[in-house]
N, C-alpha and C positions, 0 to 999 in steps of 0.2 A: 441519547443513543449510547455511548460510551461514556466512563468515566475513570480514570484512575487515581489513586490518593494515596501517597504517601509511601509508594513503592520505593523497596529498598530490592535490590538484586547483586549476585556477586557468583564471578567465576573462581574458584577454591577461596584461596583468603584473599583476594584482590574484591573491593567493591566497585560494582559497575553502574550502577542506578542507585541516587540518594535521594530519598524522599519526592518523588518523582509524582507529579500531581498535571495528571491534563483531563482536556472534555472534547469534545464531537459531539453534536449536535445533530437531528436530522439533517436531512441533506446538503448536510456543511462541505466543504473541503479546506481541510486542516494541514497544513506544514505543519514536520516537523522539522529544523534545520540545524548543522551544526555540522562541527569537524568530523572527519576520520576517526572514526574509535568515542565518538562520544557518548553513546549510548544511547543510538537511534536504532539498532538491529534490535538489540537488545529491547526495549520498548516493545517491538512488535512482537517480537516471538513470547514474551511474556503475555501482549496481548492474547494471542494465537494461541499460547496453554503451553508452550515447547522451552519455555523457560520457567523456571518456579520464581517467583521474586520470596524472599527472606521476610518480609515486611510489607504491609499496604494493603489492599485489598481493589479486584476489579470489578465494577457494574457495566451490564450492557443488555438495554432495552429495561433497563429500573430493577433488573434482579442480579444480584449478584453471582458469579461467575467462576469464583477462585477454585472452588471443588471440581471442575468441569473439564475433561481431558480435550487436546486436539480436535478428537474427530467431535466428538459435543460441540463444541464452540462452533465447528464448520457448517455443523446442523442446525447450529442458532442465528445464523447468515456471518457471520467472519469469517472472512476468505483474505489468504495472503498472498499477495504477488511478487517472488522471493526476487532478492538481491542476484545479479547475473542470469536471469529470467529460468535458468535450469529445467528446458524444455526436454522433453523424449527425444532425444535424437533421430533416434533409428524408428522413431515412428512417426505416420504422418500427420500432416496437419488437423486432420477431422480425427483421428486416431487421440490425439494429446486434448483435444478439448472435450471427447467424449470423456477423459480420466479427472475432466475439470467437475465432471457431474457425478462422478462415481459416488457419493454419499445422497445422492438426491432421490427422494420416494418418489416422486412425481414425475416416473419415465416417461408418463406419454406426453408432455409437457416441453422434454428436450431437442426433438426438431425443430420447432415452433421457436425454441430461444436459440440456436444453432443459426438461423437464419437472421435472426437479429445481432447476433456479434460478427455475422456474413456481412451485415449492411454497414454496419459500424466500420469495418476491418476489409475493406471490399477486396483488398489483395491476399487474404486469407484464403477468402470463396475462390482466386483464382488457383490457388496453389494445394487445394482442401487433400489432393492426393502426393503431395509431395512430401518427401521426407524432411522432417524439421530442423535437421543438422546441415541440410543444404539451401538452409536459407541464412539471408544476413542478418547482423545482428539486433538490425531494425526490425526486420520483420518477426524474429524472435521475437522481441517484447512486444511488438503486437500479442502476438499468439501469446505468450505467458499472458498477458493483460484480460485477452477474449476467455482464456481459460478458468483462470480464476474468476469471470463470469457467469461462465456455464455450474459454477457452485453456487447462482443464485444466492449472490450479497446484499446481506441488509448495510454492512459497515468493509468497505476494500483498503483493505491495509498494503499500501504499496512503498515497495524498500530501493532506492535509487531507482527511478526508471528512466531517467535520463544518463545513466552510467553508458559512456562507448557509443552514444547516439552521433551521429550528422546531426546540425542544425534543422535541416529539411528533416528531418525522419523527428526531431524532436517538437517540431512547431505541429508534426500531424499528431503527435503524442498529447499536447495539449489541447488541440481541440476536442478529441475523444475525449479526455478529461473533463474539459469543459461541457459537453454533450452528455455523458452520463450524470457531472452533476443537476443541470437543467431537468434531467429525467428523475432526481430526489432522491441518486444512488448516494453518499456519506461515502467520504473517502479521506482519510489518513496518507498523508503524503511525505516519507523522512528522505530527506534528502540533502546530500550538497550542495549541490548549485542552487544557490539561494533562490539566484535571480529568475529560475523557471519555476523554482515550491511558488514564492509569491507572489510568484505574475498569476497563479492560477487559482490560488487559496482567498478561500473568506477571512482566514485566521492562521496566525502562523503563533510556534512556538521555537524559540532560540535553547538547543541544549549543549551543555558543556561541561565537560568530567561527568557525565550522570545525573545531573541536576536543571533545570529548568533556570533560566539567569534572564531571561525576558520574554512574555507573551503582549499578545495582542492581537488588534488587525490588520490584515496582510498587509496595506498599505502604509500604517502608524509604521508600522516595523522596517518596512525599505528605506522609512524616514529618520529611523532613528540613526546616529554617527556611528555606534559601534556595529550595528548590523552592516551600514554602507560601508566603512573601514576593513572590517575582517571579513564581511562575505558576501559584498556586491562590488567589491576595487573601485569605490571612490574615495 
């Protein structure tokens, strides 16, 4: 599904991604996990086309990618689910997920999936006329999460979605997760909190300074001592 090799990236003369080499698979769900500042945003917006990397080269779906602006990629089913969910405020709920379809040729098609991220998100359908700035910020990442669906993803690139959650609001966050992957959506998951990337991932990857320092699978990796050390507090 995805691939990347060898990515090098850098903000002016600071380097932020060294040789940076991962995969997603069909309907995988992939962590990717590490500190603050390690170069998990960065990953994705390169993903995404919004970063250029210096170095490397991206495939996704066996062709490659690198020439392909933002909205290309979004036509090619990569869809980003941004970091602090950065919803439409002042508009509503059905208002911000109709903006999630804005690049999709297949309008008569988006009721029909409207109705399916309704089922998913049932508190969405209750709120669909509400303004999105007066909801919490649980139900914001719902709605970032439903929206970035409605751009009909082959691959969902998701950047902290547990940042600022309640427990409660994060365990309904996994199950969607869980539920879309079951349905053979692929999803990319960078995140902190180890212990929810893992708990929900096929495969996880450990990033640090920009560089890839452990992969594997989700479970190997809970198991390992420096992952449980530095990013599960055992």
């Amino acid at each position: 599904m995805l691939e990347l090799a060898g990515i090098d990236s850098s903000f002016g003369k600071k380097q932020v991604l060294r040789g940076l080499s991962l995969k997603v698979g069909d309907g995988e769900v992939v962590a990717l996990i590490g500190p603050n500042a390690a170069g998990k945003s960065t990953t994705l917006r390169t993903i995404i086309g919004s970063k250029r990397p210096t170095a490397g080269s991206t495939t996704f779906g066996g062709k490659p990618i690198d020439g392909m602006s933002t909205r290309e990629r979004v036509r090619e089913g990569l869809v980003l689910v941004p970091e602090g969910r950065q919803v439409f405020t002042r508009f509503t709920v059905l208002q911000n997920l109709q903006m999630g379809a804005y690049l999709r040729p297949d309008r008569d098609q988006i009721a029909a999936d409207l109705e399916v991220v309704f089922e998913l998100f049932p508190r969405l359908a209750e709120r669909r006329a509400q303004q999105a700035g007066s909801m919490s910020g649980g139900e914001q990442q719902m709605l970032a999460i439903a929206r970035g669906l409605l751009g009909k993803p082959k691959l969902l690139l998701m950047d902290e979605p547990s940042l600022g959650l309640a427990p409660i609001v994060l365990e309904e966050i996994a199950r969607s997760i869980h539920k879309l992957a079951r349905q053979g959506l692929s999803i990319l998951l960078a995140e902190q909190n180890a212990s929810f990337a893992l708990r929900i991932a096929d495969r996880g990857y450990v990033i640090e300074s920009g560089a890839i320092r452990l992969e594997g699978d989700a479970k190997q990796l809970s198991n390992e001592p420096a992952v449980r050390e530095n990013y599960l507090g055992h």
